[in-house]
C-alpha positions in Angstrom: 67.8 34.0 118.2 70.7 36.0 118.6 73.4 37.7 116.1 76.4 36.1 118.5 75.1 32.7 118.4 74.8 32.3 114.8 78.2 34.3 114.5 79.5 31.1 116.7 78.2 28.8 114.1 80.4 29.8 110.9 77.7 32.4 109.4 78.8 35.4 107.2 77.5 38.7 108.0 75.4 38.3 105.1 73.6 35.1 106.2 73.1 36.6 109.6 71.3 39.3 108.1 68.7 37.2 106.5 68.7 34.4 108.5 67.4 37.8 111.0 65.2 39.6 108.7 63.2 36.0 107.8 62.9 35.8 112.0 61.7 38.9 112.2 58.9 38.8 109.6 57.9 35.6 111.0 58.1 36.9 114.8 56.1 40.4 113.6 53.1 38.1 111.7 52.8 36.4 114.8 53.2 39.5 117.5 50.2 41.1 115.3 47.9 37.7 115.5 48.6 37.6 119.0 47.6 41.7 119.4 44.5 40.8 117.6 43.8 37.9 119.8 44.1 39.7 122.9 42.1 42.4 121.5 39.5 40.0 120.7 39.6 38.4 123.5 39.8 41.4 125.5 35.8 42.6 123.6 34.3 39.2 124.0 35.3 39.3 127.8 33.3 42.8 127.8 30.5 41.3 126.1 29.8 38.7 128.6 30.3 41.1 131.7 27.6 43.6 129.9 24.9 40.7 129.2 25.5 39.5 132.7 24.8 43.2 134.2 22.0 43.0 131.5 20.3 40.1 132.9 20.9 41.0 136.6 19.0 44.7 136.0 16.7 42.3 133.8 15.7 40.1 137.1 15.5 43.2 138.9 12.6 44.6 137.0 10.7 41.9 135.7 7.6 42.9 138.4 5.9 44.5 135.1 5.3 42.8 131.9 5.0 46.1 129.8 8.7 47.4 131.5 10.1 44.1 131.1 9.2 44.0 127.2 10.3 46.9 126.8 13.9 46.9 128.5 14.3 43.6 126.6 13.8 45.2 123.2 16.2 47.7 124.2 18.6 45.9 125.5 18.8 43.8 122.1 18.8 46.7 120.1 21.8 47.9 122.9 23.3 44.5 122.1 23.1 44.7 118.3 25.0 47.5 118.2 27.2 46.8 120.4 28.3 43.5 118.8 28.3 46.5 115.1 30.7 48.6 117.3 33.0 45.2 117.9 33.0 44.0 114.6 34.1 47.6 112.9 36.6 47.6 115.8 38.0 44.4 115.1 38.3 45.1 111.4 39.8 48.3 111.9 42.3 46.9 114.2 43.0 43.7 111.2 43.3 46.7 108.5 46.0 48.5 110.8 48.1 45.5 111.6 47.8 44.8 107.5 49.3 47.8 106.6 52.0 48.1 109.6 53.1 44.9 108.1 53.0 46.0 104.5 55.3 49.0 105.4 57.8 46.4 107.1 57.7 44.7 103.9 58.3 47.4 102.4 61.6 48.4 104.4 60.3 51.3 106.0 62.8 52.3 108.4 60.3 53.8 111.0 57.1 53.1 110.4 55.3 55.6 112.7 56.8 58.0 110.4 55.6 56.7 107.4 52.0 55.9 108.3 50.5 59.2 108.7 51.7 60.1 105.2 49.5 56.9 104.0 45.7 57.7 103.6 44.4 54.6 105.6 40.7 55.5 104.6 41.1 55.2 101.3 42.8 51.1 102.1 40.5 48.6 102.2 41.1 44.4 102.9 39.8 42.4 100.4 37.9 38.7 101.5 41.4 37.2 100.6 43.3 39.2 103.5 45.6 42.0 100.7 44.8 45.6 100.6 43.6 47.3 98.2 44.8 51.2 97.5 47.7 50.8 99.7 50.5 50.1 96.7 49.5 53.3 94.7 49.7 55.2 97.8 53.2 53.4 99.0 54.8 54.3 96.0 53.7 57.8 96.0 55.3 57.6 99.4 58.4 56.2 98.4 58.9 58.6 95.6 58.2 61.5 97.5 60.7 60.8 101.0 62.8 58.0 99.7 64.4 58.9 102.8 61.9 56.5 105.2 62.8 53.5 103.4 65.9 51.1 103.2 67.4 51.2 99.6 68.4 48.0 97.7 71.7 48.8 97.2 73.2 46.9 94.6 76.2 44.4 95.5 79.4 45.8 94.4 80.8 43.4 91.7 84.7 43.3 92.8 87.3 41.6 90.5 90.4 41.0 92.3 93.4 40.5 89.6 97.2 39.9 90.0 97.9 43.0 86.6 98.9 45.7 86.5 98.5 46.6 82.7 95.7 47.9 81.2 97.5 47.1 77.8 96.1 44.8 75.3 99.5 42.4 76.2 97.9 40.9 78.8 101.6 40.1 79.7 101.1 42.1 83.3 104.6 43.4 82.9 103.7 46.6 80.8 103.3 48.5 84.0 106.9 47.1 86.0 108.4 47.7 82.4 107.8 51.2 81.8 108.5 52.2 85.6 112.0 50.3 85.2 112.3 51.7 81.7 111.8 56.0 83.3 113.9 54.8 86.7 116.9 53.9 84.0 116.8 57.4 81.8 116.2 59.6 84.4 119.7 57.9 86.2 121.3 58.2 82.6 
């Protein structure tokens, strides 16, 4: 979607804007699922290529019973932690894409300046998918270097008006009146 084609199609500047900004949180929620995907599919992939080199050293060495017993139990207790190390990867990762997005929601205007002023340790995901401790620590933030973050700038409330009085009349003459009325004693 682009700015000239909906420019081409009657919208305001105003429109454009959020017809853009509604995009873009739609196309960042769906950029971070997609990182986390490939991430994901990335450690699985790794997974299956270690338990495959697992069970070809496994075939190698199964001439003793006692060697073999023992290589399998550590290669399950190699395996359990490795599928720890995965999980606390992947939930890292979900935590950092949950507060990147926050701070977009937040109108932070660069948020790779703003994130290392954000205590991410002390931000956790609830089971429902918000964080918890990241709104204290946002506002803090945004207190402290306003500056980072796009303001909400009121709308200017403009009255256009054909008087030129600020009289009580209301007769929009006052003003044309007392000009003509100084233009006339200052030629008498």
């Amino acid at each position: 979607m682009k700015r000239e084609e909906l420019k081409e199609h009657g919208l305001s500047e105003e429109q454009i804007n959020f017809v853009m900004a509604q995009n873009g949180k739609d196309v960042n929620a769906l950029n971070d699922k997609i990182s986390g995907l490939t991430s994901e599919r990335d450690g699985l992939q790794k997974q299956i290529d270690d338990r495959d080199e697992q069970l070809t050293t496994l075939k190698k060495s199964a001439k003793d019973n006692e060697e073999l017993q023992s290589q399998i139990k550590q290669l399950q207790d190699e395996n359990k932690t490795a599928k720890q190390n995965y999980q606390d990867q992947l939930a890292k990762q979900n935590k950092s894409f949950k507060i990147e997005g926050a701070l977009r929601d937040a109108k932070a205007k660069n948020i790779k300046t703003v994130l290392p002023l954000i205590d991410t340790e002390k931000v956790s995901v609830n089971d429902d998918g918000s964080l918890n401790g990241l709104s204290e620590q946002l506002d803090a933030v945004k207190k402290d270097n306003s500056f980072l973050f796009e303001a909400d700038q009121p709308k200017p409330n403009v009255t256009l008006s054909n008087k030129f009085s600020n009289s009580d009349n209301n007769s929009g003459d006052g003003l044309v009146d007392r000009i003509a009325q100084r233009m006339q004693e200052a030629n008498e």
